[in-house]
N, C-alpha and C positions, 0 to 999 in steps of 0.2 A: 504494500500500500504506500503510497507516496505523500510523503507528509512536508505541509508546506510551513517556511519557514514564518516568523515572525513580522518579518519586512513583506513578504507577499500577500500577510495576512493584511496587513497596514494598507498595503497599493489597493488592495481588493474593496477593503473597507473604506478607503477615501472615494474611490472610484466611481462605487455602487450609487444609483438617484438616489435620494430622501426616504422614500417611503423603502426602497428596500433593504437602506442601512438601518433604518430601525427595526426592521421585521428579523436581518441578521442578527441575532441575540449573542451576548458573550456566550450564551452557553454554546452556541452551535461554532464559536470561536475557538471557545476552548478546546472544541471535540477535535477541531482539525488540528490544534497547536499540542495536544495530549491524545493521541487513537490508542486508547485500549482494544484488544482484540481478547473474545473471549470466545473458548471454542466450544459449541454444542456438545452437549455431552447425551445422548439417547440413551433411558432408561434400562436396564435390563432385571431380570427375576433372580432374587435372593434363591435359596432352596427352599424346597420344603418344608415346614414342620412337619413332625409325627402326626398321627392320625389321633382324635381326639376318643374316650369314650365311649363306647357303642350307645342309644338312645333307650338301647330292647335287652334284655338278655336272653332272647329267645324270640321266633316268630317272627324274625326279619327288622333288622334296626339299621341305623345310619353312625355313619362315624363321619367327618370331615376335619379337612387341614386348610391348610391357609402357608401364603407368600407373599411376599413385600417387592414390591419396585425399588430396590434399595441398591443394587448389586453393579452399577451404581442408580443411584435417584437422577432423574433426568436434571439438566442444569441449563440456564443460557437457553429457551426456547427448544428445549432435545426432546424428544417424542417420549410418549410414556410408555410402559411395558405394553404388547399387546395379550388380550387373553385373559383368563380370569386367575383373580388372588386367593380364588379357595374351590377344591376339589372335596368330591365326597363319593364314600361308597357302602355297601349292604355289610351288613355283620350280622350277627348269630343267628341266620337263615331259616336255623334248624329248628325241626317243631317245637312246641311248649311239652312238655311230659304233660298224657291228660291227668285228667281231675280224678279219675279214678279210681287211679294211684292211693289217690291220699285219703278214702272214704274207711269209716273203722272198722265196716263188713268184712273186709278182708283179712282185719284180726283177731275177728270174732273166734275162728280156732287152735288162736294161740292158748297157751296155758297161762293161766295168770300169776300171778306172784303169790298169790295163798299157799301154791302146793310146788315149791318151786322143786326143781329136779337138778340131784348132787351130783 
């Protein structure tokens, strides 16, 4: 980039008509006497986190994670990550044990503790 010196900035600004030496503002003076250059920087994705909790423990439940746009965070007008910052998936699929199980009919032929056996 070509940066003009002090004296051209001078020649420039004596030069300019009226109305557009005033609309020239120090600031846009300064920018040509100081050019910072700052370089886009485009987001990228962190890793993952681990998977959170299942919702169910049994009968089909959800777990999900999550990422950050951090890896680096965009900077200087840089693009943001594309895509999504949280994933999710099925956990403990597997049927519920039924109710059946747990009903006391089933130990109605146990022995009971009166006559216990040595």
């Amino acid at each position: 980039m070509y940066t003009k010196s002090i004296a051209e900035i001078f020649h420039l600004f004596i030069n300019f008509p009226m109305k557009i030496r005033i609309l020239y503002s120090v600031k846009n003076i300064y920018k040509h006497m100081f050019p910072v250059k700052f370089n886009i920087v485009h987001g990228n994705w962190a890793s993952w986190s681990g998977y959170g909790s299942c919702s169910k423990t049994c009968g089909g439940g959800s777990q999900s994670r999550s990422r950050t746009c951090t890896n680096p965070a965009p900077l200087y007008g840089g693009n943001s990550c594309s895509g999504s910052g949280t994933s999710s998936q099925s956990c403990n699929t597997h049927n519920c044990p039924s109710k059946e199980l747990f009903k006391c009919s089933s130990f109605n032929n146990a022995r009971s503790f009166e006559n216990p056996i040595y």
